[in-house]
C-alpha positions in Angstrom: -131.4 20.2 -22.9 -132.0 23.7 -24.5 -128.9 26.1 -24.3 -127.6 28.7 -25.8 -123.6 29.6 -26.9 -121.8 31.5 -24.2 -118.5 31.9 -22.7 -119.9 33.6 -19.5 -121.3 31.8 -16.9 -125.1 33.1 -15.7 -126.6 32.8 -12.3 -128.8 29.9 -11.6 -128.1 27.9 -15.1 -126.6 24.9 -15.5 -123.3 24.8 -17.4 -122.4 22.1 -19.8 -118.9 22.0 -21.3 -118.7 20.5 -24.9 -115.7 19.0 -26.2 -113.8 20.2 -29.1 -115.3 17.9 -32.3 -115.2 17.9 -35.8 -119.0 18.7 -37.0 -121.3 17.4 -40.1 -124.0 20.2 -40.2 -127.1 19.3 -42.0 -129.7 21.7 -43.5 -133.3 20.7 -42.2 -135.6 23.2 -45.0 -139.4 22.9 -44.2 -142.3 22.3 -41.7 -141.3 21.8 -38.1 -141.2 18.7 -36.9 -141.5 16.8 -40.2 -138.2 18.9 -41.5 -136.1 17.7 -39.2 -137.1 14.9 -38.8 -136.0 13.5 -42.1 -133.1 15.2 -41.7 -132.6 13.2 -38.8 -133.8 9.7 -40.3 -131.6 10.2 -43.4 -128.9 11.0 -41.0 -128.7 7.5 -39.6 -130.1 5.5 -42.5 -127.8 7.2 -45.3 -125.4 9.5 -44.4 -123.6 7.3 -41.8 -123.7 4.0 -43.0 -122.4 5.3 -46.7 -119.2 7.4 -45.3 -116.2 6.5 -43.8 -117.3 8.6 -40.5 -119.1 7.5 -37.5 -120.8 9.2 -35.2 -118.4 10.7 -32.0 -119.4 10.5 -28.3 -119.9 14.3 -28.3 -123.9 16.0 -27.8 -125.8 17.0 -31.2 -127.5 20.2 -31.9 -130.1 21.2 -33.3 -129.8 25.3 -34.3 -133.0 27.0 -34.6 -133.4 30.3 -36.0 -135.7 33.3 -36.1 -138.3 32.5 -38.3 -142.1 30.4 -38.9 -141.2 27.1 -37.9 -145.0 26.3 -39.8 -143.5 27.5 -43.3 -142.3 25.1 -46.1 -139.1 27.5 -46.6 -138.3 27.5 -42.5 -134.7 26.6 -42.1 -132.5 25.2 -39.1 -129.7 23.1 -38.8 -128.7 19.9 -37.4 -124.8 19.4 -35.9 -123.6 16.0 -35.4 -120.2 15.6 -34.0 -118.0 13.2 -36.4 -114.8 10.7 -36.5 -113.3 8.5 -38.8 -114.4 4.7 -38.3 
């Protein structure tokens, strides 16, 4: 799904309410889609499995911003909702 934030609704788009979470954000610098796709590989093969959080049953984001997603210095963001274990 692609969406953007708002608190209004707008004609003829499909809502989706997210619940209130606690968020890891992770900083994806480089190349679309080999950027962020590390990000997303280290994601579930280090960060997780070496913290005491899990992942919550919540929708990740990815944020992309204004910029060349084809430069080494492009940044977005990745937003994964978090508990405890």
């Amino acid at each position: 799904m692609i969406g953007i934030e708002t608190n209004q609704a707008i004609p003829n788009v499909e809502s989706l309410f997210v619940d209130k979470a606690k968020w890891a954000v992770f900083e994806s610098i480089g190349a679309l889609p080999n950027a962020i796709q590390k990000v997303w590989h280290e994601i579930f093969t280090d960060f997780f499995p070496n913290s005491p959080l899990k992942h919550a049953p919540v929708p990740d984001f990815e944020a992309y911003f204004i910029g060349d997603t084809t430069s080494l210095t492009y940044v977005c963001d990745v937003w994964i909702p978090i508990i405890l274990k």
